[in-house]
N, C-alpha and C positions, 0 to 999 in steps of 0.2 A: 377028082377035081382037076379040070384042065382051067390055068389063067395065062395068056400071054398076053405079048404087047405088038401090033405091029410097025410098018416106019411110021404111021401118022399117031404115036403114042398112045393111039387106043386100045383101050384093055377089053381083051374079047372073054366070056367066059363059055363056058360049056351049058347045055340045059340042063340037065343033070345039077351044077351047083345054083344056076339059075332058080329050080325048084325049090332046092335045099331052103335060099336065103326066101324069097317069095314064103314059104311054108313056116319058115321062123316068124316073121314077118309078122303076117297074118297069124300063126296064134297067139302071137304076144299083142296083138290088134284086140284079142277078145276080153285082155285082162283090163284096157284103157276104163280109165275112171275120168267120164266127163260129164260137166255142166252143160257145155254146147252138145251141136251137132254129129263135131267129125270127131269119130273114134281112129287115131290113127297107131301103125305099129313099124318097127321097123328092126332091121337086120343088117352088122355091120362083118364085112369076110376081112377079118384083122388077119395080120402076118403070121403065116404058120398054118394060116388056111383054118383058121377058128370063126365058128360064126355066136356071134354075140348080138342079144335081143333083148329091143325095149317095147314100152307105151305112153304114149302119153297119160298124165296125172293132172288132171286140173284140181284147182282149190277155188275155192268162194273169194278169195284176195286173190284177182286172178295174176297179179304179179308176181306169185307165187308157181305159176303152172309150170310141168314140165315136158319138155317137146320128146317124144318119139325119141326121134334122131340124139337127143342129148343124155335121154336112160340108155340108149343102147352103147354111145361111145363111153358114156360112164361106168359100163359093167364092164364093157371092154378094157378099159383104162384098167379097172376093180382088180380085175383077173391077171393082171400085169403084161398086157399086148399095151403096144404105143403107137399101133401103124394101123391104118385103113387103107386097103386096096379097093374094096367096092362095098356102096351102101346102098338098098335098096328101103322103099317107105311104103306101105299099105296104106292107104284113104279109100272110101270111097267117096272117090270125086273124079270129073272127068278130069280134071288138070290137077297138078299138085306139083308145086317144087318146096324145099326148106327155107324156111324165113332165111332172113339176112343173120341171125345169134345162130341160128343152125347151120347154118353156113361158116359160119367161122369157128366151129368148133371140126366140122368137118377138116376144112383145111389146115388147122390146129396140128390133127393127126392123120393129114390125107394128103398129099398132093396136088398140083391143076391136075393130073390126070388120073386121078380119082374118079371110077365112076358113079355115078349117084343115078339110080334107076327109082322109078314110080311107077306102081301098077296098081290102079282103080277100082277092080276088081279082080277077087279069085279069079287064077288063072288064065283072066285076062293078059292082052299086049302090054307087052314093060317098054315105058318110053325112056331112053337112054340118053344120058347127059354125061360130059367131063365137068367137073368143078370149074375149071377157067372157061367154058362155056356158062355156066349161072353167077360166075363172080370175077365176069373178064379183067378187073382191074385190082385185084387181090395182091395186098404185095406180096412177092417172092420171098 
């Protein structure tokens, strides 16, 4: 696993862990239980370099659903990590970022320089985002 940061705080990873999270990702994508359309999955690389994986769960009260991104911080949490360094989210869709409640649970336990990656399809291009880039006014 290679992560740094460079001067412009961006956290670059290696393809190799790139895969790793993308491959969690997606097969926790296949377990997603939904009413709708988008079955989504996703993979969070918490501190210590553990990759921890969710799906989405919809319910018929759809007030009840639960996002991708918030099974996977919640296992990570589960597991006793407290920190996100990079999340990535499987959909197919051509575009995809996390809602606004997924988003604050990200920076909850992630940083603005957090990166939060989306990739459309298997091993498809992952489009790469920082947290204070999707939620520029997030307080500190």
């Amino acid at each position: 696993m290679s992560l740094e940061s460079d001067t412009n705080l961006q956290i670059h990873i290696d393809d190799s862990l790139l895969q790793e999270l993308a491959s969690a990702a997606w097969k926790s994508r296949e377990n997603a239980y939904v009413i709708g359309p988008t079955k989504v999955g996703c993979a969070v690389l918490g501190s210590g370099g553990k990759i921890f994986a969710g799906c989405n769960i919809e319910h018929r009260f759809r007030s009840h659903d639960i996002h991708a991104e918030v099974n996977a911080i919640s296992t990570m949490v589960a597991n006793g990590c407290k920190s996100i360094s990079v999340i990535l989210i499987a959909a197919e869709r051509d575009r995809f970022t996390p809602c606004g409640a997924c988003m604050d649970w990200i920076m909850q336990f992630g940083t603005a320089d957090t990166l939060v990656l989306f990739q459309g399809k298997r091993n498809g291009e992952i489009q790469r985002y920082t947290s204070a880039q999707l939620m520029p006014y997030y307080p500190a």
